[in-house]
C-alpha positions, 0 to 999 in steps of 0.5 A, a space after each residue: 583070271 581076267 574080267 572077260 573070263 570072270 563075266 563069261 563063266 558068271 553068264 553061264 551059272 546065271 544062266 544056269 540058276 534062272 532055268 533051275 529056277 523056271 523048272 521049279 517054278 513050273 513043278 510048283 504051278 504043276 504040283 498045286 494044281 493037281 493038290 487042287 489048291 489053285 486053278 491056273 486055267 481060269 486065270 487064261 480067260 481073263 484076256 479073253 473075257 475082260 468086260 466091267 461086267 464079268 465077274 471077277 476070277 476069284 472071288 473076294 470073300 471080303 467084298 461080297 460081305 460088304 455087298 451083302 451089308 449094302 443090299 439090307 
């Protein structure tokens, strides 16, 4: 077996690992969003509505604590 062959079937099962890899990806994204753990779609405005002044897609528990701290 020479390393041109080597290369060309490591390539190929490469290949074949990332898709296996990508579907998963996109079953998980798809199987939590339907549990209602995660909501991807709202993360598709964020290009859209980027001013400083937007609130933030997901909020910081921990943030708005410190801001309520502040504002007493």
């Amino acid at each position: 077996m020479e390393l041109r062959e080597l290369q060309g079937y490591a390539s190929f099962f490469m290949t074949i690992f990332l898709v296996v890899m990508l579907y998963g990806y996109i079953i998980h994204l798809y199987r939590s969003e339907k549990k209602g753990e995660n909501d991807y779609e709202r993360f598709g405005n964020i290009a859209l509505d980027d001013e400083i002044s937007s609130d933030p897609v997901v909020p910081n528990p921990k943030a708005q604590k410190e801001n309520e701290e502040q504002n007493k």
